[in-house]
C-alpha positions in Angstrom: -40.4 -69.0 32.8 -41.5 -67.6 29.7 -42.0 -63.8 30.7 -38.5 -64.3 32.2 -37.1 -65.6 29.3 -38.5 -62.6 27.6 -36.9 -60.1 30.2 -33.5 -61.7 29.6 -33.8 -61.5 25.9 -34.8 -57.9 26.2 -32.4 -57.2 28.4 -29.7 -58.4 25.7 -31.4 -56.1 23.1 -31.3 -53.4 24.8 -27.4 -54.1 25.5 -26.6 -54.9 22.1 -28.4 -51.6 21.2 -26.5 -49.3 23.6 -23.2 -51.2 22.0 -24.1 -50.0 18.5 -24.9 -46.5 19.6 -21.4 -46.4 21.3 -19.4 -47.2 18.7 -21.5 -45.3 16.1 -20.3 -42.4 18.3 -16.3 -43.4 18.0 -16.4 -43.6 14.3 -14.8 -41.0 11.6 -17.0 -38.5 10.4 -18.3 -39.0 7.0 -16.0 -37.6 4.3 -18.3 -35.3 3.3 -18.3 -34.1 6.3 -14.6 -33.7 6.6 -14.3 -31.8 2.8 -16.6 -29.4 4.6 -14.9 -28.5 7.6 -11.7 -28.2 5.5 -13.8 -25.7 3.1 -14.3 -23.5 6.5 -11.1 -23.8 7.5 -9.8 -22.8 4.2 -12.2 -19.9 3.3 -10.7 -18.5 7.1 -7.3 -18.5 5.9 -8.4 -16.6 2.7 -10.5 -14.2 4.8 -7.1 -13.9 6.9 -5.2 -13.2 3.9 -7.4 -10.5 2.2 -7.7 -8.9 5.5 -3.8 -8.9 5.5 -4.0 -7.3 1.6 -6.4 -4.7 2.0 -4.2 -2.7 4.1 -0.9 -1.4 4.9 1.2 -1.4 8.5 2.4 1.7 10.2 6.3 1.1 10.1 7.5 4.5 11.1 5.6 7.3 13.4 7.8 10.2 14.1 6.1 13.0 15.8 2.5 13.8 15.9 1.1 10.6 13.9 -2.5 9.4 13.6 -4.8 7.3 11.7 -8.7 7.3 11.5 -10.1 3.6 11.0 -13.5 3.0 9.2 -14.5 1.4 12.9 -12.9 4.6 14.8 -14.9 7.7 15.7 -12.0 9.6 16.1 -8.1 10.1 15.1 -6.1 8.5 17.7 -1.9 8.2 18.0 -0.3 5.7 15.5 2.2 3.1 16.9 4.7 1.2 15.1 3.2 -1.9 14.2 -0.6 -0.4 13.6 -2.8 -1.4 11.0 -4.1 1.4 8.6 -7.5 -0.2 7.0 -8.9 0.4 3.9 -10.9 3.5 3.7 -8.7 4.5 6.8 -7.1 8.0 7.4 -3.4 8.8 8.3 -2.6 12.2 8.9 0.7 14.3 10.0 1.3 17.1 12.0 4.2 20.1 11.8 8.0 18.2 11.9 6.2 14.8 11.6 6.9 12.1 9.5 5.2 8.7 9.2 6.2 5.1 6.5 3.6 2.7 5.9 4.1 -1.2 4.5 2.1 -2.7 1.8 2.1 -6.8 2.1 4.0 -6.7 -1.2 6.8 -4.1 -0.1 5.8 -1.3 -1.4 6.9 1.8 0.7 5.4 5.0 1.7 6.9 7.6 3.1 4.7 10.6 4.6 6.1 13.9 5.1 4.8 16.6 7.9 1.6 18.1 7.6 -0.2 15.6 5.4 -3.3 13.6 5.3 -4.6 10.8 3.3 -6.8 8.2 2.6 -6.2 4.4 2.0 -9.3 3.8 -1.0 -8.3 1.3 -2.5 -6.0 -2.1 -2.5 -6.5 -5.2 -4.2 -5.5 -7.5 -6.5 -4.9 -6.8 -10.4 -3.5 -7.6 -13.7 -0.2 -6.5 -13.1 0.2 -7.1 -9.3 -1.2 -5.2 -6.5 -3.2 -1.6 -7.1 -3.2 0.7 -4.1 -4.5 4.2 -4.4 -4.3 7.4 -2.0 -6.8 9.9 -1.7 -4.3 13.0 -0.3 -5.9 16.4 0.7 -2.9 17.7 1.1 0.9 17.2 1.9 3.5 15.0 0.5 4.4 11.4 0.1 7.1 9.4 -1.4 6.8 6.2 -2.8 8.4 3.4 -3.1 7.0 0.5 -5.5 8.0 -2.8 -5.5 5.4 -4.0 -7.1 1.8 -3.6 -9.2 0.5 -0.2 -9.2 0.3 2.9 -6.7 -2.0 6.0 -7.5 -2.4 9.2 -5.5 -5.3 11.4 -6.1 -5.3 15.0 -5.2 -7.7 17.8 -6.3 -5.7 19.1 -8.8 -5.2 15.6 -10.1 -3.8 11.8 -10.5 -0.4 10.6 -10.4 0.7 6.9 -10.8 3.7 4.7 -10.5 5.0 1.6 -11.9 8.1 -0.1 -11.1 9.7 3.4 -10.1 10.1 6.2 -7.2 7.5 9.0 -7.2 7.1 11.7 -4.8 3.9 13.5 -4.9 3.1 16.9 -3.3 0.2 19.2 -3.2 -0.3 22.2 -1.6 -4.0 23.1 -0.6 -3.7 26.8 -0.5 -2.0 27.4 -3.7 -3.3 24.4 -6.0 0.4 23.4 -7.2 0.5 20.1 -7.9 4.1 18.6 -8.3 5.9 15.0 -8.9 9.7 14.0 -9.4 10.4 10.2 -10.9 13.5 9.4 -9.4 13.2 5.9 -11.3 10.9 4.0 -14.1 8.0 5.6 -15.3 5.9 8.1 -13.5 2.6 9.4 -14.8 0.6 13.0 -14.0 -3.2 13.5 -14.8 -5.0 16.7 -14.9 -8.9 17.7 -16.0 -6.2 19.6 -19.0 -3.6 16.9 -19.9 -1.6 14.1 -19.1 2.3 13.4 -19.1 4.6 10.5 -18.6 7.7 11.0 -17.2 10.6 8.9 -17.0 13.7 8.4 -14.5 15.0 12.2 -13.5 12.1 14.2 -14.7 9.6 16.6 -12.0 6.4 18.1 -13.5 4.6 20.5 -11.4 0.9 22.2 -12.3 -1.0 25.3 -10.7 -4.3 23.7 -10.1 -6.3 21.2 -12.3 -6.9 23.0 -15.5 -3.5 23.2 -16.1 -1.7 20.6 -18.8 1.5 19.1 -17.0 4.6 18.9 -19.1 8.2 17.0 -18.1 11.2 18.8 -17.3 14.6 17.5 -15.7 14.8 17.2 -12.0 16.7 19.8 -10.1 19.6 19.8 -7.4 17.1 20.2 -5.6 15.2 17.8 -5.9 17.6 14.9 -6.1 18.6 16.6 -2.2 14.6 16.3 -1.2 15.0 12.5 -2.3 18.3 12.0 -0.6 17.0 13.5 2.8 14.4 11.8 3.1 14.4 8.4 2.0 17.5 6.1 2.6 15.6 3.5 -0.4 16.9 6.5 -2.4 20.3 6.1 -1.9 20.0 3.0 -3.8 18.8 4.5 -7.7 19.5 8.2 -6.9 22.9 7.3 -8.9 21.5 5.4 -11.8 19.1 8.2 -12.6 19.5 9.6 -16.6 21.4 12.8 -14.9 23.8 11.0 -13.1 27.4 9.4 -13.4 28.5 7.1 -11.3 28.2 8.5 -7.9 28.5 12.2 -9.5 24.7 13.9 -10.0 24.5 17.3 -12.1 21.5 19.4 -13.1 20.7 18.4 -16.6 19.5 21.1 -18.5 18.1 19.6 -21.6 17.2 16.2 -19.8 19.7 14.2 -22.7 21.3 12.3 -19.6 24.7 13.7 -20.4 26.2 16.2 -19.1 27.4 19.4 -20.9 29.0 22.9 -20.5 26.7 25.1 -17.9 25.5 21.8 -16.3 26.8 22.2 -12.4 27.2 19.1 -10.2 25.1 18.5 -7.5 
């Protein structure tokens, strides 16, 4: 009786035991458990977002179009939609034209026979810094937001709040920018200017000081042509009057005898 008293009681144990264990297994992870899984969660979402950040979207590919990734051994055909990473490579061909999207709206529009290199985009004082590395070729930019640089050989040019286009031609060394709007800044190894809306500066090479003059007929055309976003300032620019656009001379936004419209 007594050694089958003792196999009942240890029976119960045992079933009170497996009882515990079950509902030990049922109940809510400890909260500091749970503010740690929410930290992982969370720090995913912010690696999503800086992904997103450091680098632009392939919005337009007209033509022979191709970017280089970090991760790619090769160039290889852009398509609407495509990512273009940081450190990554678009390039151009002959009667091709390419627009990339920056996650804060900026614009970039790539003109034929051009190539680049995304070095840099990240956060900063005054809103989002992306910089350009361009061999050669020409872009147009349109900020909507922080800061846009483009280096090339000869030198840098930056943008804030305003419309720069940027060329540089690798056989000759000319270096040459147009600020359609704002305030548009060129760097060389000899000088530095800032130009506002309606001014073009152009350099042979990098030893060369840059100065401001007006932007020509030209000019405003090369803007029209080639980037509807244009359509929108090309009017309000210092050389213009309503929806009339002249050559202004002496760049004192009025126009005067021997100043032809556009």
């Amino acid at each position: 009786m007594q050694t089958r008293a003792h196999r009942v009681s240890g029976l119960l144990s045992a079933l009170i035991i497996a009882s515990l264990v079950l509902t030990a297994c049922n109940l809510p992870m400890p909260t500091t458990g749970q503010a740690n899984n929410n930290d992982q969660t969370g720090d995913t979402t912010n690696l999503q977002t800086v992904t997103q950040i450091e680098s632009a979207v392939i919005g337009e590919a007209e033509g022979d179009v191709a970017t280089r990734n970090p991760s790619d051994a090769d160039f290889v055909a852009a398509q609407i939609g495509d990512t273009l990473e940081l450190n990554g490579q678009l390039r151009t061909g002959e009667a091709s034209r390419s627009r990339i999207d920056f996650v804060d709206g900026t614009v970039v529009r790539v003109g034929p026979s051009t190539i680049f290199t995304l070095t840099e985009v990240s956060d900063g004082d005054n809103g989002l810094l992306k910089r350009l590395e361009m061999e050669f070729g020409k872009v147009w930019i349109i900020l909507n937001g922080g800061v846009l640089e483009v280096d090339t050989p000869a030198g840098m040019a930056s943008v804030r709040g305003s419309y720069l286009a940027v060329r540089y031609n690798e056989d000759t060394g000319e270096y040459w920018i147009t600020c359609l709007e704002g305030t548009c800044t060129m760097q060389t190894d000899a000088g530095e200017v800032t130009l506002g809306a309606g001014q073009q500066a152009s350099v042979m090479g990098a030893g060369e000081a840059p100065s401001g003059e007006p932007m020509t007929e030209e000019d405003f055309q090369d803007w029209l042509d080639n980037n509807p976003e244009a359509q929108l300032v090309a009017f309000d620019a210092p050389n213009t009057i309503s929806n009339f656009v002249w050559f202004d001379e002496n760049g004192n936004g009025t126009q005067e005898d021997g100043e032809f419209g556009v």
